[in-house]
TORDREN-647318 format. One record per residue (C-alpha): residue number from 0; residue in one letter; chain; x negated, y negated, z negated. Coordinates in pm, 1 decimal, always signed. Example, Ala and Ser with C-alpha at 12.3 -4.5 7.8 and 13.67 -1.06 7.14 Angstrom:
[node 0; "A"; "A"; [-1230.0; +450.0; -780.0]]
[node 1; "S"; "A"; [-1367.0; +106.0; -714.0]]
END
This chain:
[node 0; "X"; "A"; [+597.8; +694.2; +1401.1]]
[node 1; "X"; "A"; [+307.7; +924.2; +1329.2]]
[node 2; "X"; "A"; [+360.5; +1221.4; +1059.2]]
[node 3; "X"; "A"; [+107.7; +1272.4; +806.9]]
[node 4; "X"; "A"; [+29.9; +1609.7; +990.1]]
[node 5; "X"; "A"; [-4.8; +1418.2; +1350.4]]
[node 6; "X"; "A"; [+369.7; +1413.7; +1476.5]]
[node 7; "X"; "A"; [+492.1; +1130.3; +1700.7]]
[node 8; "X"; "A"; [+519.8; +821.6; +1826.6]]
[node 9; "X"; "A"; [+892.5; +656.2; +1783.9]]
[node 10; "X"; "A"; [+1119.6; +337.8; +1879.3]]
[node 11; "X"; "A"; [+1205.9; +50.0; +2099.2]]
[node 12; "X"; "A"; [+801.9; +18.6; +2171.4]]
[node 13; "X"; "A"; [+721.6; +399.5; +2223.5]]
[node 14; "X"; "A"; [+721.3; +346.6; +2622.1]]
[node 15; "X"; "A"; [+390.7; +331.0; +2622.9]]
[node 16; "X"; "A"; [+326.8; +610.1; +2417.0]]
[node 17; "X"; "A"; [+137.2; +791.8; +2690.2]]
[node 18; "X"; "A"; [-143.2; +449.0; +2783.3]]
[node 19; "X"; "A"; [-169.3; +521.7; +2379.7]]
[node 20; "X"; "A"; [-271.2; +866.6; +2377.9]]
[node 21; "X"; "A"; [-461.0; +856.0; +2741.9]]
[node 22; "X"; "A"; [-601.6; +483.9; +2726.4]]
[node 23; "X"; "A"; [-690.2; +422.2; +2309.7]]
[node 24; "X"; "A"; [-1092.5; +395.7; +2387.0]]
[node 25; "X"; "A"; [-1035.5; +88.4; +2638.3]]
[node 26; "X"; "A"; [-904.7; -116.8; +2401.0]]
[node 27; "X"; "A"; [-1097.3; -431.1; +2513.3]]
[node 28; "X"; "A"; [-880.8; -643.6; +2740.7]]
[node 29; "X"; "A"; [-594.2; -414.1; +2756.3]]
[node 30; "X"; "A"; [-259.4; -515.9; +2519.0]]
[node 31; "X"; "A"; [-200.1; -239.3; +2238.8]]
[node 32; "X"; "A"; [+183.9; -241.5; +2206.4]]
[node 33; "X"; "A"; [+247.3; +57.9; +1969.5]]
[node 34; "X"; "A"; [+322.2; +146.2; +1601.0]]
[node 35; "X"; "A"; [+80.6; +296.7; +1387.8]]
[node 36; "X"; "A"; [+230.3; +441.7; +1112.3]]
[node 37; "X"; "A"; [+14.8; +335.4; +729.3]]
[node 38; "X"; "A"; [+229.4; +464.8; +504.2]]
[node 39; "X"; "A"; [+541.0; +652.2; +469.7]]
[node 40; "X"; "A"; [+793.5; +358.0; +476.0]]
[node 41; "X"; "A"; [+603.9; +80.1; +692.6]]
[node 42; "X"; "A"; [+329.9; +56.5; +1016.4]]
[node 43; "X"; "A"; [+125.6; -141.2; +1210.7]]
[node 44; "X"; "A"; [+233.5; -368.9; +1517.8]]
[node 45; "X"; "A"; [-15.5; -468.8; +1701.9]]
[node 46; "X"; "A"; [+176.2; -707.2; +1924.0]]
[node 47; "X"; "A"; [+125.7; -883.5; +2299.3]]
[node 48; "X"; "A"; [+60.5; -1245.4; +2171.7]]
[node 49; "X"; "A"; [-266.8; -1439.1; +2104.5]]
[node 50; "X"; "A"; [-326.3; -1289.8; +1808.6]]
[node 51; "X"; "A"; [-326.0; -902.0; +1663.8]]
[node 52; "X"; "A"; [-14.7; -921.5; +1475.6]]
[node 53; "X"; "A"; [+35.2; -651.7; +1123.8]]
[node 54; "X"; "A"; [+368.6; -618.1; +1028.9]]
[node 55; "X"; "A"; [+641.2; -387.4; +842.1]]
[node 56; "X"; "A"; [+783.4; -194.1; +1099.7]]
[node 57; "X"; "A"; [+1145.1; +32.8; +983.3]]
[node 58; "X"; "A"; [+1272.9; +251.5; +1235.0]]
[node 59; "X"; "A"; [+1652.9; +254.5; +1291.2]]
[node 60; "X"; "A"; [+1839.8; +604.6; +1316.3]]
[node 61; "X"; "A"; [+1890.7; +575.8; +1675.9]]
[node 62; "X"; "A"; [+1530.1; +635.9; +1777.0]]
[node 63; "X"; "A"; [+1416.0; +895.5; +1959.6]]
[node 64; "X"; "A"; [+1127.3; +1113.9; +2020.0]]
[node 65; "X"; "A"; [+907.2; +1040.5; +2308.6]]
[node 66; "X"; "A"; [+769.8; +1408.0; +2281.5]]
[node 67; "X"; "A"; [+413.6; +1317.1; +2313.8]]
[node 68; "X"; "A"; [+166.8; +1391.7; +2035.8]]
[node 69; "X"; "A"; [-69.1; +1134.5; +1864.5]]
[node 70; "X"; "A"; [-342.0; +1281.8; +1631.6]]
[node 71; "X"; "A"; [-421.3; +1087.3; +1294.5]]
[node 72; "X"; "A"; [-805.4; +1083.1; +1446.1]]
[node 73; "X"; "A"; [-683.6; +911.7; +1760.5]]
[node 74; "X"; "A"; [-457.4; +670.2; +1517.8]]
[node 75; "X"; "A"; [-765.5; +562.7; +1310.2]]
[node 76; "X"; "A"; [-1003.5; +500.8; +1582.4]]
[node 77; "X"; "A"; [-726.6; +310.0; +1737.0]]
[node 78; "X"; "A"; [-732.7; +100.0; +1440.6]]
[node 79; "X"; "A"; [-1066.6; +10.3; +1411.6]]
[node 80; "X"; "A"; [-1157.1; -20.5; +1772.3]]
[node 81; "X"; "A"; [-807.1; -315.4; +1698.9]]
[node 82; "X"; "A"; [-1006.1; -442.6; +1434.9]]
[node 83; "X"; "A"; [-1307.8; -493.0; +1617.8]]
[node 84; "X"; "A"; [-1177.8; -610.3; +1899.3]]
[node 85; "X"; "A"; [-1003.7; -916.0; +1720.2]]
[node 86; "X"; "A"; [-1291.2; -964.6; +1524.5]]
[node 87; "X"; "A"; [-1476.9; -1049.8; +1874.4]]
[node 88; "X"; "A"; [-1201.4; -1219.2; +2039.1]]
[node 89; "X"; "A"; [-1174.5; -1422.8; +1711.2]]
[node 90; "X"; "A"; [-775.1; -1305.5; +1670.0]]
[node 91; "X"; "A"; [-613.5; -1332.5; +1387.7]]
[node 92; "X"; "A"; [-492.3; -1027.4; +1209.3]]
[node 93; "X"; "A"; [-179.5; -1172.7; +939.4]]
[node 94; "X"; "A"; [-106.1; -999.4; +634.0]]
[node 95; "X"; "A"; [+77.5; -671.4; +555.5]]
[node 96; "X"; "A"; [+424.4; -736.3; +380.4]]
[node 97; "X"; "A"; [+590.5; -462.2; +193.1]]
[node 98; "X"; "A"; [+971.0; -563.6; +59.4]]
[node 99; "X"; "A"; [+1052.7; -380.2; -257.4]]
[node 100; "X"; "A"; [+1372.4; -364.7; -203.2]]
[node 101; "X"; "A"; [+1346.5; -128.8; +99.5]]
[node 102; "X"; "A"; [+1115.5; +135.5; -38.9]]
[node 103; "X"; "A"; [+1312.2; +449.7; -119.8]]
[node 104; "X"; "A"; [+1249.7; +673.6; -436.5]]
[node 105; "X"; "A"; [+997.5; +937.2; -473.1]]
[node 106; "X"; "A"; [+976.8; +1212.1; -726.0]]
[node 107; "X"; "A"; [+674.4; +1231.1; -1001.4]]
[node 108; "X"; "A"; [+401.0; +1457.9; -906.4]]
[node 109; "X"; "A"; [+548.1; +1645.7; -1213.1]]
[node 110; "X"; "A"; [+905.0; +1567.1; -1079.9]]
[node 111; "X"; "A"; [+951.2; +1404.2; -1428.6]]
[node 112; "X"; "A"; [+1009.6; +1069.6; -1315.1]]
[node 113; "X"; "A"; [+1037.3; +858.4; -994.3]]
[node 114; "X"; "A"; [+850.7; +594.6; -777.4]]
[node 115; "X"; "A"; [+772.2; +373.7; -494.3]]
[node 116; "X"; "A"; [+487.2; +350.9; -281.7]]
[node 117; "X"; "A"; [+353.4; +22.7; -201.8]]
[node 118; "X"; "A"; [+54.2; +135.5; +19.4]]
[node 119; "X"; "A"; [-171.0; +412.0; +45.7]]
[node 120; "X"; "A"; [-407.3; +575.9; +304.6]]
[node 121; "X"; "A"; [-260.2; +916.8; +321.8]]
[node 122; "X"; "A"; [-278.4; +849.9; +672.4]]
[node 123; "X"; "A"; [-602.0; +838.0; +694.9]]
[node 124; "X"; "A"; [-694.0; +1173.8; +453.5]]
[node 125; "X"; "A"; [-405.3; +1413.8; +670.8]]
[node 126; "X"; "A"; [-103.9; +1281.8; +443.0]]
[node 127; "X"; "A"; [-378.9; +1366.2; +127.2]]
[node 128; "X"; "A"; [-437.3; +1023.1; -45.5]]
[node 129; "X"; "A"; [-751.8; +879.3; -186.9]]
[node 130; "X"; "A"; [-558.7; +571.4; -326.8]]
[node 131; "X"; "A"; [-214.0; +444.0; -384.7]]
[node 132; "X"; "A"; [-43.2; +170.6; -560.7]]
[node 133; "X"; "A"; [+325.6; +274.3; -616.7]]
[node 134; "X"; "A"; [+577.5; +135.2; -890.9]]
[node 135; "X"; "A"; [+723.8; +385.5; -1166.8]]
[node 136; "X"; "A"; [+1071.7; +414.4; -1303.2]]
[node 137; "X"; "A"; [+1072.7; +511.3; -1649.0]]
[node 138; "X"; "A"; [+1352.8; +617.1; -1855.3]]
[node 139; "X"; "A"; [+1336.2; +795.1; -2182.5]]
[node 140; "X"; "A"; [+986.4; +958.9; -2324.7]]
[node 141; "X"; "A"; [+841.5; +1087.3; -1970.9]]
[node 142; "X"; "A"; [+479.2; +1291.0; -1948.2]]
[node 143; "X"; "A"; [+278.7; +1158.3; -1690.6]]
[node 144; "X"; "A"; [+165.9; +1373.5; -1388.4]]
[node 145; "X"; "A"; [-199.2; +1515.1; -1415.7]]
[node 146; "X"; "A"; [-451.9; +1387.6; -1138.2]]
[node 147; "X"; "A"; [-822.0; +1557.3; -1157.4]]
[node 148; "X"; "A"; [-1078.3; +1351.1; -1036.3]]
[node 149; "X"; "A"; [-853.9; +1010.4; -966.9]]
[node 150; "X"; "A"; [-853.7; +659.3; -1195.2]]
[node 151; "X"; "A"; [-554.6; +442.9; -1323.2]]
[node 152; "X"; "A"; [-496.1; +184.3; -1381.4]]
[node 153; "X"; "A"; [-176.6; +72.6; -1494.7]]
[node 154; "X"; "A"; [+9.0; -259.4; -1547.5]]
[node 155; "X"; "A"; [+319.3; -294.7; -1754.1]]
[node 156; "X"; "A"; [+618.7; -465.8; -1555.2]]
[node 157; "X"; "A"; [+871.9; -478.8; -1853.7]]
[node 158; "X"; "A"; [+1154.6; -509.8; -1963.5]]
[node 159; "X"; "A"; [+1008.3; -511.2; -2278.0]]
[node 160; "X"; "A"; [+672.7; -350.1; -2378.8]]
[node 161; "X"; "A"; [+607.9; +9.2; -2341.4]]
[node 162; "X"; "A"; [+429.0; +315.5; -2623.8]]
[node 163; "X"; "A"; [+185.8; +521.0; -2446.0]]
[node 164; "X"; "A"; [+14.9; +807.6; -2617.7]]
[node 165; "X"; "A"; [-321.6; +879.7; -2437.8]]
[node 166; "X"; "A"; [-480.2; +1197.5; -2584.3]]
[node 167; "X"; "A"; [-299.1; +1156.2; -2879.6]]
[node 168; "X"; "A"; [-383.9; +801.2; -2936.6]]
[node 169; "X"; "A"; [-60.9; +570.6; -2975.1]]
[node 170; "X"; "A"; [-108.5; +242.0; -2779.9]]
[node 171; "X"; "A"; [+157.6; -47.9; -2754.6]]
[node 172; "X"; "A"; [+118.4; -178.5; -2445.5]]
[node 173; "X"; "A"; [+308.7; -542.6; -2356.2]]
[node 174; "X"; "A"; [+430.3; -717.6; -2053.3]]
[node 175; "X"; "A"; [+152.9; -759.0; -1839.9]]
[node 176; "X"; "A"; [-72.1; -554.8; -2018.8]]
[node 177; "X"; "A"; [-326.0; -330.3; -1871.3]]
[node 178; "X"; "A"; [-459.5; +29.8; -1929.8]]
[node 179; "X"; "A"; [-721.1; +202.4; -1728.7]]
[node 180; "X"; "A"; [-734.4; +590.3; -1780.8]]
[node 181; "X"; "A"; [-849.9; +927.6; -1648.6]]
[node 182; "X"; "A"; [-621.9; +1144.7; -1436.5]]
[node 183; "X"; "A"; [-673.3; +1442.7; -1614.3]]
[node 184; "X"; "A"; [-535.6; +1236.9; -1959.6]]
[node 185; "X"; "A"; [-264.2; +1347.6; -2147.4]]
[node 186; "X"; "A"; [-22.7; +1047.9; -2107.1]]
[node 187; "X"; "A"; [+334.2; +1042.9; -2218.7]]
[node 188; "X"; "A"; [+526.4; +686.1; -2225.5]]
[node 189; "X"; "A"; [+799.6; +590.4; -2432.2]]
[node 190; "X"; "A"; [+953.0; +216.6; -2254.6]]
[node 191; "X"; "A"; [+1149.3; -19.0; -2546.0]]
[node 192; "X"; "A"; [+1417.3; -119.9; -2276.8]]
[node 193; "X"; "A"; [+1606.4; +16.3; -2015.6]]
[node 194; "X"; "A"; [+1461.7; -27.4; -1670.6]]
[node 195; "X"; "A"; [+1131.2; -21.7; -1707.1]]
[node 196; "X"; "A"; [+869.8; -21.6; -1448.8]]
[node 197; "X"; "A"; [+514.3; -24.9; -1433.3]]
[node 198; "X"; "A"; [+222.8; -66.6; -1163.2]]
[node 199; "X"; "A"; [-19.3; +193.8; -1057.4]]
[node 200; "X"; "A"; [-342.5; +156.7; -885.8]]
[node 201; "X"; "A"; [-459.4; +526.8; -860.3]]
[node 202; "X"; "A"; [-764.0; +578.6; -654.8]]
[node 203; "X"; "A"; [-1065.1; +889.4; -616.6]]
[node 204; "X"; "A"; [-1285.2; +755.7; -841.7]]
[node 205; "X"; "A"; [-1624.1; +966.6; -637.6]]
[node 206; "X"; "A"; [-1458.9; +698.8; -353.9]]
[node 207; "X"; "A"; [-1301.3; +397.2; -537.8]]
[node 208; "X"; "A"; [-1308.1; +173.1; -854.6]]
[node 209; "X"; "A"; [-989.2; +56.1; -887.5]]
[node 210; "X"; "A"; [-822.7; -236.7; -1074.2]]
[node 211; "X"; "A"; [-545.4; -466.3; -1170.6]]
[node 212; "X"; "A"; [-538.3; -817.1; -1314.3]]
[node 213; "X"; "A"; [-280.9; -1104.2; -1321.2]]
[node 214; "X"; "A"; [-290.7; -1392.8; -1131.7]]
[node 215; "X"; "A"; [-168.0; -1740.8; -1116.6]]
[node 216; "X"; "A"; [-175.7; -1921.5; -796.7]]
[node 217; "X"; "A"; [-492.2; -1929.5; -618.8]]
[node 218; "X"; "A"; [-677.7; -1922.8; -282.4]]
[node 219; "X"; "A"; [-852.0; -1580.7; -259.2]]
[node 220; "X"; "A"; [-1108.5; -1483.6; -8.5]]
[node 221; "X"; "A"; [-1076.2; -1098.2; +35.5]]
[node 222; "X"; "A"; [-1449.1; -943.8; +101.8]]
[node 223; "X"; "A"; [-1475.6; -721.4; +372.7]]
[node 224; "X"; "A"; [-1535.4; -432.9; +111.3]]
[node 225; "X"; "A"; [-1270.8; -475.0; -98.1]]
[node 226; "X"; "A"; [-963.7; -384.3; -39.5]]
[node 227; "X"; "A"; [-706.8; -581.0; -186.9]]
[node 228; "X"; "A"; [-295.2; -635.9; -267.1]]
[node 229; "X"; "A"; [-105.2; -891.3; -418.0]]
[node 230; "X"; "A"; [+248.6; -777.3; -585.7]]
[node 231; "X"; "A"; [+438.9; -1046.1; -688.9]]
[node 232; "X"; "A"; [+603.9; -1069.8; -1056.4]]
[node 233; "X"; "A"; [+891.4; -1313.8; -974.8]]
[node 234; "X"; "A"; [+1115.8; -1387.7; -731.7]]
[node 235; "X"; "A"; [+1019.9; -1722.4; -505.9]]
[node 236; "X"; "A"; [+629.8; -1667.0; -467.1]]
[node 237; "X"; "A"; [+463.6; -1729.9; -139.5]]
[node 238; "X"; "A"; [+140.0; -1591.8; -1.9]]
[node 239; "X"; "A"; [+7.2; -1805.8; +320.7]]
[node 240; "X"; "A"; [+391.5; -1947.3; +318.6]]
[node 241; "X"; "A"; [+563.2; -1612.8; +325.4]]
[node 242; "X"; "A"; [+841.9; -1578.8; +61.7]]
[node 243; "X"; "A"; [+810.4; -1284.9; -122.8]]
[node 244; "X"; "A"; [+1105.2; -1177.4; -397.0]]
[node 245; "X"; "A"; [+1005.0; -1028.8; -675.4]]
[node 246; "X"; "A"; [+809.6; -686.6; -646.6]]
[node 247; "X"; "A"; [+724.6; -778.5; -278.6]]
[node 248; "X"; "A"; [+363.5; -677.6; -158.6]]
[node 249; "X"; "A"; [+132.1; -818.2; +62.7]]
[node 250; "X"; "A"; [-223.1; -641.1; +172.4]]
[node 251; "X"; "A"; [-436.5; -904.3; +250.1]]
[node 252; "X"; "A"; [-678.8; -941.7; +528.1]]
[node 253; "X"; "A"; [-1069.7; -905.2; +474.6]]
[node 254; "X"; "A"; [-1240.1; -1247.0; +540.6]]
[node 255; "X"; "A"; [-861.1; -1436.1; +578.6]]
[node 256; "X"; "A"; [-836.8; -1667.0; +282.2]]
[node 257; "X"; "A"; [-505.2; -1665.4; +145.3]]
[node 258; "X"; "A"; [-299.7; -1913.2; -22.7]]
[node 259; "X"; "A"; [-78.2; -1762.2; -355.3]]
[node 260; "X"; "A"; [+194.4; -1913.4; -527.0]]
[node 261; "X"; "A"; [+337.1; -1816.0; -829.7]]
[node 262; "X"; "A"; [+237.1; -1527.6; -1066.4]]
[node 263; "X"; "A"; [+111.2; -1206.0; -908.8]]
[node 264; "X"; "A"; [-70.6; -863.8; -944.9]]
[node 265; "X"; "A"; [-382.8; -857.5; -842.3]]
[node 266; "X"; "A"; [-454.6; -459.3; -740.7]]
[node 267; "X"; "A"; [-804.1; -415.3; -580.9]]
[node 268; "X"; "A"; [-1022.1; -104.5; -414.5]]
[node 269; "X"; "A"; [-1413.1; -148.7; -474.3]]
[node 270; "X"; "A"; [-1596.5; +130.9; -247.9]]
[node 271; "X"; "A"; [-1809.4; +343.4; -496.7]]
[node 272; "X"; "A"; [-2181.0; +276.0; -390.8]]
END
């Protein structure tokens, strides 16, 4: 695993920690067997096979500490020389998947509420995001946490619908509805039924316009420039045949069409020009 801050390498596949940290600018013929970590619950596996392989990676209690320390800088140029390199060697590079289900709580910004992160790039900004998409629990009348600078937008996941007031103006917002707004916006939700949860793409807006919208199967072709998640909004959807239940995430993979069944959230990162 690699800490926000630069920590270390961990697991079953840390053995070669040290070709890692000594060997990372040869990438080109040599097999990358080591996990990157992308965001606080998941990482990268980019695996001995005929292909580049991206997958959820959880480390079990029983790991231990190689010792040796990989940088964030050395991480990122790790990734992209992997990216490259499969581009070239024309290997495939499978999706992300994120399970719900195993994503622990996180407290508000304001420590008002709680939440899940899907994915971010805090790895990439020294544990500082520029984006996120993370789910909200939210009980009662909560304030939202104030973000200078950064976009929302939000998509309500029900039960029920949920009463925002956004600088003092009341909005009803339904299942599946969707409301961009400014960070530094008052917010302050009021959910009609228990459980509630909504979606959050949050993003720099200097760096990123980003957005939500639903969607019904499809084939999507992800752009190189766009980043871009599906989040599915029932149990028994599939994306390129993998099951996701519901609240499951998958990123997808520039210029890899993917096949989606079932009803989803659409959350995508356009580059500011």
């Amino acid at each position: 695993m690699v800490h926000e801050s630069g920590g270390f390498l961990r697991g079953p596949m840390a053995t070669h920690a040290g070709w890692v940290a000594a060997r990372f600018n040869e990438f080109r013929g040599i097999v990358l067997g080591q996990m990157i970590k992308t965001h606080q619950h998941g990482a990268i596996l980019f695996s001995r096979q005929s292909r580049i392989t991206v997958s959820r990676y959880f480390l079990s209690d029983q790991t231990v500490d190689t010792g040796l320390p990989v940088s964030a800088s050395v991480v990122n140029e790790m990734m992209e020389l992997a990216q490259n390199y499969s581009k070239e060697s024309n290997f495939i590079m499978t999706m992300s998947i994120v399970r719900y289900a195993d994503l622990s709580p996180q407290l508000w910004k304001n420590g008002k509420g709680v939440t899940r992160t899907l994915f971010s790039d805090d790895l990439a900004n020294g544990g500082d995001w520029t984006w996120k998409i993370s789910i909200a629990e939210i009980t009662g009348t909560q304030p939202y946490s104030r973000y200078p600078g950064i976009r929302r937008s939000q998509v309500a996941l029900g039960p029920g619908a949920v009463d925002l007031v956004v600088n003092n103006r009341q909005i009803d917002l339904p299942v599946e509805g969707i409301i961009v707004f400014e960070g530094e916006d008052e917010v302050e939700a009021t959910p009609r039924s228990e459980g509630f949860l909504d979606l959050n793409v949050m993003a720099l807006r200097e760096n990123w316009d980003p957005q939500a919208s639903i969607l019904d199967s499809a084939v999507i072709e992800p752009s190189a420039e766009v980043l871009q998640m599906l989040i599915a909004l029932h149990d028994h959807c599939t994306v390129n045949g993998e099951q996701l239940a519901y609240l499951d995430a998958v990123k997808l993979v520039p210029g890899s069409p993917a096949t989606a069944t079932g009803k989803f959230v659409l959350a995508s990162l356009a580059p500011q020009s």
